[in-house]
N, C-alpha and C positions, 0 to 999 in steps of 0.2 A: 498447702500441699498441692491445692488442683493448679496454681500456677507453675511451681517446680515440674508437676506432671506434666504440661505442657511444655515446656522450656526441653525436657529430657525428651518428648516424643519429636519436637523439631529439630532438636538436633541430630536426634537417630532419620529424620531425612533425608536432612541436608549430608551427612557423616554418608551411607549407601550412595546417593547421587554421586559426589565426590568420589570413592573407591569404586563407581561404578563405570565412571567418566576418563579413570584415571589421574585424578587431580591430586589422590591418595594411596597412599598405600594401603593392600589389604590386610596388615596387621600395624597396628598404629596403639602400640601399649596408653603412651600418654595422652591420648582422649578414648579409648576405648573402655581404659579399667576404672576412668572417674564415672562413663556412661552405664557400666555395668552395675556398680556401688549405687548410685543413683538409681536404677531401677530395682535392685536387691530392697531401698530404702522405701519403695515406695510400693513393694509387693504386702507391705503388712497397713496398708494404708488403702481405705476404700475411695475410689475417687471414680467418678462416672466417665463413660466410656466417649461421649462428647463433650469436650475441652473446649468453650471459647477462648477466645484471643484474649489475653489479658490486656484489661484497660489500664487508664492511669493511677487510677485509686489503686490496683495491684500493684502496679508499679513502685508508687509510694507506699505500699504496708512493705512491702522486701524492702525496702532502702531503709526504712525506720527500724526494722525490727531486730536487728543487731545481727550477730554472725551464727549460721552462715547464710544469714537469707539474705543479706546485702551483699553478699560476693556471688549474687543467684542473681541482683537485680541488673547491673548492668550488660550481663548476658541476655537475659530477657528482654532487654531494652532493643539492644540491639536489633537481636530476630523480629518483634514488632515493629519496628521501625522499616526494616528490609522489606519487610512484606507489607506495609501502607504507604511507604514516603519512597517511590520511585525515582524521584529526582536524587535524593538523599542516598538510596544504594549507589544510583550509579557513578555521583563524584566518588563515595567511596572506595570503586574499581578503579575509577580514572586519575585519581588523585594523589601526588606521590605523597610514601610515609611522614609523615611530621617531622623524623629526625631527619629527614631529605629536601624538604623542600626552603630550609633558606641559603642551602647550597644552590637550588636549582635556579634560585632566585639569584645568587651571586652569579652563576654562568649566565643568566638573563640577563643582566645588566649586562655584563664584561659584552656578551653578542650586541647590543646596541648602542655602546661603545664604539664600539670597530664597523657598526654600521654609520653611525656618526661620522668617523672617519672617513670613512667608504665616501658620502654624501658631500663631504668637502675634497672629493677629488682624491682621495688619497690611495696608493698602492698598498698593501699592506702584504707583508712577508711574512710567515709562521718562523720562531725562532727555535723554541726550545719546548720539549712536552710543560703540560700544566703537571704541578704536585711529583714531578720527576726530582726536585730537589738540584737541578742544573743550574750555572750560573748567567743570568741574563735576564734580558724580557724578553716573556713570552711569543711577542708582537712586535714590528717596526713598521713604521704606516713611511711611507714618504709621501710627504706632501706635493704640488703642484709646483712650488719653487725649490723641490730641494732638501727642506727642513724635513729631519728625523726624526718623530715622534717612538717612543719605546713604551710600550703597554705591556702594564706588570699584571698579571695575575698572583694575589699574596705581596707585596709589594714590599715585607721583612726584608728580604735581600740585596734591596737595592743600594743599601750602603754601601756595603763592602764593594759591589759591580763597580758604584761611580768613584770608589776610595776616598770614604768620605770620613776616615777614621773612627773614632770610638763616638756614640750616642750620645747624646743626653742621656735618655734615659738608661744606660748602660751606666753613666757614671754615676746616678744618684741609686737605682737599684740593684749594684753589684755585691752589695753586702746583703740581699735577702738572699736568703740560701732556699733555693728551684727554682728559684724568677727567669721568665725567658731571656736568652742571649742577645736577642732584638724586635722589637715591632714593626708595625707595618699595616697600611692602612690594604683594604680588600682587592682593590686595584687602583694603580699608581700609571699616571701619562707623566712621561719626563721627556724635556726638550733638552737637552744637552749642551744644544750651540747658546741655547737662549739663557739658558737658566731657571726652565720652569719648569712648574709640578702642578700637576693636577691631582688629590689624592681624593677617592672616594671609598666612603665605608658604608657596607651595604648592610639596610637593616630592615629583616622579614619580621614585622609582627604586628597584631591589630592594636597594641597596647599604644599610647599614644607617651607616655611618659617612658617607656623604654627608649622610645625613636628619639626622645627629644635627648632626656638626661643622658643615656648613655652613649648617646649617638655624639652630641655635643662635647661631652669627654674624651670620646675617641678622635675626634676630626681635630680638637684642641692640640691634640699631645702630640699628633703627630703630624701637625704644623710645627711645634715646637721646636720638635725631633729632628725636622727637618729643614730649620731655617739655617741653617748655618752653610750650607750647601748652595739653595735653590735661590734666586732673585725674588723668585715670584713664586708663590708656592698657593693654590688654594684648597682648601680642605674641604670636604661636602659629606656630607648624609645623604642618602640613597633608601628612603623609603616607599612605600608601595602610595598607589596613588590615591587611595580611600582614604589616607588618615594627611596627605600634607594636602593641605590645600591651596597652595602659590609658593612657588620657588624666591628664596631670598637669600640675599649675597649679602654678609656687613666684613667691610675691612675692620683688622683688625689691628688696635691702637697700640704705638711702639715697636721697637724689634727692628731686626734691617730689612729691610725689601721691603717688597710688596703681600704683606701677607692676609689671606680674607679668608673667611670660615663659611658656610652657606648650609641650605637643605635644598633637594629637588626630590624628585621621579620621576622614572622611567621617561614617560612622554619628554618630560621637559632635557633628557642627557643631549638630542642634538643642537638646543640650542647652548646649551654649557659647553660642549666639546666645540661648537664653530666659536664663543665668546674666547675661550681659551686657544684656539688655535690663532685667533686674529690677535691677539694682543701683540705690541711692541715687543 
């Protein structure tokens, strides 16, 4: 109880700082009537009027101790940690949400991409908004001789753009009933005059066998998907740079062209965008 008492007095705090500051509103039903109930519960409960900070052994009896003191612990955890581990609050603040950041990380790449380009000389034109659902790429870099490079943002689309007919995978997953209409690797460089594709599929996480396994099925299918079009087609994974440690390219055996599957990151995309720009 004296740790819940503590938990309820910090956050009656931090709650006044906020609607004091304006961060909140002054009437806030849904954290005010769980804070009220909470102190209603703990007026028939003798608990001394100086509260330390709950350690970790507190910690761990709330987490152990079934409901609802485990849906008390990682609140408590939280405010303890706010108030010892400074560095810890403040990525907190600075840090975009979890459901946001391998988006952030997809536009991170795509900007180094096109600085890539940039770096080999290239003009680049903005074409059509991102996530507008418009038909095109995003981007067209022209090169120093000329050659049009088209950078896809979602890179689904780019069938129909080049008219490249029905998919693969359209013909083998037409019979599951919701299956999407078509895929597409995260971002797609197509050369047009040439015949090439650069496809890369970006993958935000510390998990090392997410990057590989599912990273490696993606870049797979949508070499597949897309040999029948492209000459030259290479596929990649696009993971963060703590968990790949050297970029590796293997061509891959059969099929027409040129087709190679790889992993890299970030650091390593201008040298993959100049290897793919120079090619024949």
């Amino acid at each position: 109880m004296s740790t819940l008492a503590w938990t309820v007095n910090a956050i009656d705090r931090i709650v006044v700082q906020a609607k004091r500051r304006g961060a909140l509103e002054q009437s806030v039903p849904a954290l005010d009537l769980p804070l009220s109930a909470a102190r209603d519960a703990l007026a028939y409960t003798r608990v001394p009027d100086d509260l330390p900070r709950p350690v970790r052994h507190d910690l761990e009896s709330l987490r152990t101790s079934g409901k609802p003191w485990s849906d008390v612990q990682p609140v408590t955890e939280k405010i303890v940690r706010s108030e010892t581990d400074l560095a810890w609050f403040a990525l907190q603040l600075l840090a975009p949400d979890p459901e946001f950041r391998w988006r952030l990380y997809h536009l991170a790449v795509l900007g180094h991409v096109l600085m890539a380009l940039r770096a080999e000389g290239a003009t680049i034109r903005w074409q059509t908004p991102m996530g507008s659902g418009a038909s095109g790429p995003n981007f067209v870099a022209r090169m120093l001789d000329g050659t049009a490079v088209d950078v896809w943002f979602e890179a689904s689309g780019s069938r129909k753009h080049y008219k490249q007919g029905e998919s693969t995978y359209r013909r083998v997953m037409r019979s599951v009933l919701g299956s999407e209409s078509s895929i597409g690797a995260d971002l797609g460089l197509f050369i047009p005059s040439r015949g090439h594709a650069l496809l890369l599929e970006c993958k935000f996480s510390s998990y090392g066998p997410y990057i590989a396994r599912n990273g490696y099925h993606q870049a797979a299918g949508y070499a597949l998907n897309e040999h029948d079009r492209w000459e030259r087609i290479w596929s990649y994974v696009i993971g963060p740079r703590e968990k790949i440690a050297a970029p590796s390219h293997v061509d891959a055996a059969g099929g027409v062209g040129d087709v190679a599957l790889g992993v890299t990151a970030v650091p390593w995309v201008p040298q993959l965008v100049a290897s793919f720009i120079a090619g024949p």
